[in-house]
C-alpha distance (Angstrom), angle and dihedral (degrees) to the residues before:
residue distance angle dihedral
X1 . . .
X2 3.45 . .
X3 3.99 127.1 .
X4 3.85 112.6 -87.1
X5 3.92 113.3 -124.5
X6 3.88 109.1 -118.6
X7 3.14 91.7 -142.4
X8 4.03 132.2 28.8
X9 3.35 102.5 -162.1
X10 4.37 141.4 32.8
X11 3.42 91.0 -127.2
X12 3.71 87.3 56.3
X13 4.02 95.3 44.0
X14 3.89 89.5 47.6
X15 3.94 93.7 52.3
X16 3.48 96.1 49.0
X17 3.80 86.1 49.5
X18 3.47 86.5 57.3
X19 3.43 100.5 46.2
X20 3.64 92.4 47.0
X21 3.94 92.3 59.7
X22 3.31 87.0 53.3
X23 3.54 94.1 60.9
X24 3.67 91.8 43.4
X25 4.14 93.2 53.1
X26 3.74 95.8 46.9
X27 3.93 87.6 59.6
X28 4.03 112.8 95.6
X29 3.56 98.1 -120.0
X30 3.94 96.2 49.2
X31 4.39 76.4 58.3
X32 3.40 95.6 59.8
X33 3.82 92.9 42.7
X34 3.84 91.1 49.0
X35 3.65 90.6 47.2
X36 3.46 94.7 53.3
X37 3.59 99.0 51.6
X38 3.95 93.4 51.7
X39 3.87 90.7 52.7
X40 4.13 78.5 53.4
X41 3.36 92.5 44.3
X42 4.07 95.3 47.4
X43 3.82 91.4 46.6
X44 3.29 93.3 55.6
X45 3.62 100.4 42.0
X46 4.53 85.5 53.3
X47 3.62 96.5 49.5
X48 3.50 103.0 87.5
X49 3.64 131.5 92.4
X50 3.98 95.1 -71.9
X51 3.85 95.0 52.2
X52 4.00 125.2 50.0
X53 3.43 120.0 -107.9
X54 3.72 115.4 -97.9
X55 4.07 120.0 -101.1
X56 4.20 89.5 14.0
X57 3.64 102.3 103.7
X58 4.11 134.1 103.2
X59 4.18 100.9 -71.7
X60 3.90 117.6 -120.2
X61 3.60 93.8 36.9
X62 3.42 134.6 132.9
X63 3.81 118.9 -125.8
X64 3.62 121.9 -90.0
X65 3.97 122.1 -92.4
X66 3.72 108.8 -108.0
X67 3.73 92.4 -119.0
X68 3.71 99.9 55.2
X69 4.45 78.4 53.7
X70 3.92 87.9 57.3
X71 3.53 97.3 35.3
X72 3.86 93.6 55.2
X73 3.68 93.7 52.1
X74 4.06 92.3 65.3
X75 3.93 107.2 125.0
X76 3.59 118.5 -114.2
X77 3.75 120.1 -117.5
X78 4.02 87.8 -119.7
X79 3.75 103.5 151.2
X80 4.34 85.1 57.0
X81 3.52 112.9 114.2
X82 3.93 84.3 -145.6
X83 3.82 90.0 55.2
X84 3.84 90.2 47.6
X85 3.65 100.0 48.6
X86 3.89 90.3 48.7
X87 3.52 93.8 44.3
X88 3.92 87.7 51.6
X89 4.20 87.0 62.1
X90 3.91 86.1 -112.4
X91 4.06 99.7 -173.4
X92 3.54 85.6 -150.8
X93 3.87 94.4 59.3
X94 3.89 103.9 29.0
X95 4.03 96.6 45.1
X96 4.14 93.3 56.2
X97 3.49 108.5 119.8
X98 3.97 91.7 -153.7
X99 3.57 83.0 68.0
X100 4.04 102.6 32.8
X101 4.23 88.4 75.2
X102 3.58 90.7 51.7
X103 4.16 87.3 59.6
X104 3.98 86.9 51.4
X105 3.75 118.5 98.1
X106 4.03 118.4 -95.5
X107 3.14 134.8 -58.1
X108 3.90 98.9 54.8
X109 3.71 144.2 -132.5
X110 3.86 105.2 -110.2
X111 4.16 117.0 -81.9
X112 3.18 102.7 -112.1
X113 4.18 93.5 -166.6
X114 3.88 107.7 123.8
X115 3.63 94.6 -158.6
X116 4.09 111.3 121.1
X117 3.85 90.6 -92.6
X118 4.43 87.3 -144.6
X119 3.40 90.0 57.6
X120 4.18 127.2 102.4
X121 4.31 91.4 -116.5
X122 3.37 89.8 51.8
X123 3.72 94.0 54.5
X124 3.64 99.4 42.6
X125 3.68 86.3 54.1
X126 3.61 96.8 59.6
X127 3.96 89.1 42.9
X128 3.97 81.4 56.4
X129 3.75 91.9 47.6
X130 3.71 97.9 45.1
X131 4.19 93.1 53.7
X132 3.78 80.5 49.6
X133 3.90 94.9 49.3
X134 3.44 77.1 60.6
X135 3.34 121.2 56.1
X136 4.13 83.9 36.2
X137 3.80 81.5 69.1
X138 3.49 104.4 48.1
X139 3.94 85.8 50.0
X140 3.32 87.5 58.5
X141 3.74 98.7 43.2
X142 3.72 88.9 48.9
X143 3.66 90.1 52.0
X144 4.20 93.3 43.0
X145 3.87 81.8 55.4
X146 4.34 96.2 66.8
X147 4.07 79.3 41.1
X148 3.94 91.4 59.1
X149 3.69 94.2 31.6
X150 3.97 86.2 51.7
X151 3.88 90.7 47.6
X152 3.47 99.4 48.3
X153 3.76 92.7 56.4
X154 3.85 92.2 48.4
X155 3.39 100.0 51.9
X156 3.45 108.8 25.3
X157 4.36 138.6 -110.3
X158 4.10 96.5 -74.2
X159 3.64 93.5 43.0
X160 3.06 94.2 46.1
X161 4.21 99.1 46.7
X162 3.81 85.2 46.7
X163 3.83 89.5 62.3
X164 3.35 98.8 38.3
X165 4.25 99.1 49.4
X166 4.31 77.1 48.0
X167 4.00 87.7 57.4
X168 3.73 103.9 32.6
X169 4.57 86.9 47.4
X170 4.25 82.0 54.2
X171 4.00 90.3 48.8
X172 3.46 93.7 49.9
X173 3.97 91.7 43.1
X174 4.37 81.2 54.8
X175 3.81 86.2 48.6
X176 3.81 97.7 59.9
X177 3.80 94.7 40.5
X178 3.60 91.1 51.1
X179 4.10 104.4 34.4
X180 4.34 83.3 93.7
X181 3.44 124.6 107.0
X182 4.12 103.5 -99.3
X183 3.97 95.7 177.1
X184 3.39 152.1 21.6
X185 3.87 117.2 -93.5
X186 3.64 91.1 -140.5
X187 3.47 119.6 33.2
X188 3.90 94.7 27.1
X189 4.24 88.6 36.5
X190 4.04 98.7 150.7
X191 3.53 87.5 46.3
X192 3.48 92.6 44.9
X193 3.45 93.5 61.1
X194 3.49 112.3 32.9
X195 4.01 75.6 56.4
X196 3.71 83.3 63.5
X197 3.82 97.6 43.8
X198 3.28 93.5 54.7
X199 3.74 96.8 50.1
X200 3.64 84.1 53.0
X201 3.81 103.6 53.7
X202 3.78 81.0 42.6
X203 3.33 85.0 58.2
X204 4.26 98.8 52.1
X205 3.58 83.3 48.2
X206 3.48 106.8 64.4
X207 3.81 87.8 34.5
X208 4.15 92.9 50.8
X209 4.39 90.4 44.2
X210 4.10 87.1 41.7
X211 3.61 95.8 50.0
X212 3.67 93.0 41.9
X213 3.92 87.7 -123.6
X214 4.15 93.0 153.4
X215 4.03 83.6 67.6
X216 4.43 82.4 71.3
């Protein structure tokens, strides 16, 4: 007699291959295998150039809050002729004092603009001063990156480190003091958002000192 088929049809084959991987997942050690393979998996997937690399941060620091991660990741208005001029260390740009008390930490000095804040000028001027804002911070970044570059040779890696976890611990002390809501999107609007920019370049740099990213 010839061998009887196990099962007579492919629908039946493929359910009891699907029931039989059930079976195998629900068992502990399948878990742990599974487990592993997604903390692979995620590693992998957040090493590229928008994530850190794993293991290279400051040592004997906490993680990062989540919202400092998403903040960081906001693009940059880079094709803005505002943002390039500022980022260019324009005198012109970078030494207006309309835009100097926007750079100063929260709360701030009073706007002096007389232009009916409601109105459609007034609001394209902010958008003008926030892309600004911008690239004035990245020129500075840039320019704090020789500095730490600079320091770190002079003085050595565990001086160095020491200073840095001391500065980066202070930052993130100013980030939860100032992560509140200070103003009113609406009838405080400029404010409001240069509130929000500079939680957001707060943000990028804690994440650029914690990651090390100056070292690039």
């Amino acid at each position: 007699m010839g061998r009887r088929a196990k099962y007579l049809t492919n629908n039946e084959r493929a359910s009891a291959h699907r029931e039989d991987n059930a079976r195998h997942y629900q068992r502990p050690s399948a878990q742990v295998v599974l487990a592993a393979s997604h903390r692979a998996y995620y590693i992998k997937r957040t090493s590229g150039l928008e994530y850190p690399r794993p293991g290279r941060c400051i040592p004997s620091l906490p993680p990062l809050p989540h919202e400092i991660h998403r903040l960081q990741r906001k693009c940059l208005p880079v094709s803005q002729v505002f943002y390039q001029d500022a980022l260019a260390g324009e005198d012109m740009v970078i030494s207006n004092p309309a835009l100097q008390r926007w750079m100063a930490k929260p709360p701030f000095a009073m706007d002096l603009d007389e232009t009916d804040p409601y109105s459609a000028e007034y609001q394209h001027w902010t958008e003008c001063m926030e892309d600004i804002i911008d690239g004035m911070h990245m020129h500075l970044q840039l320019e704090d990156n020789r500095r730490r570059r600079m320091e770190l040779n002079a003085n050595g890696w565990v001086v160095f480190m020491n200073a840095l976890r001391e500065e980066v611990v202070q930052l993130l002390k100013d980030w939860e003091s100032l992560n509140v809501r200070l103003y009113h999107s609406y009838h405080a609007s400029r404010q409001y958002r240069m509130h929000q920019k500079y939680l957001r370049w707060l943000a990028r740099t804690i994440y650029h000192l914690y990651y090390l990213q100056f070292l690039e």
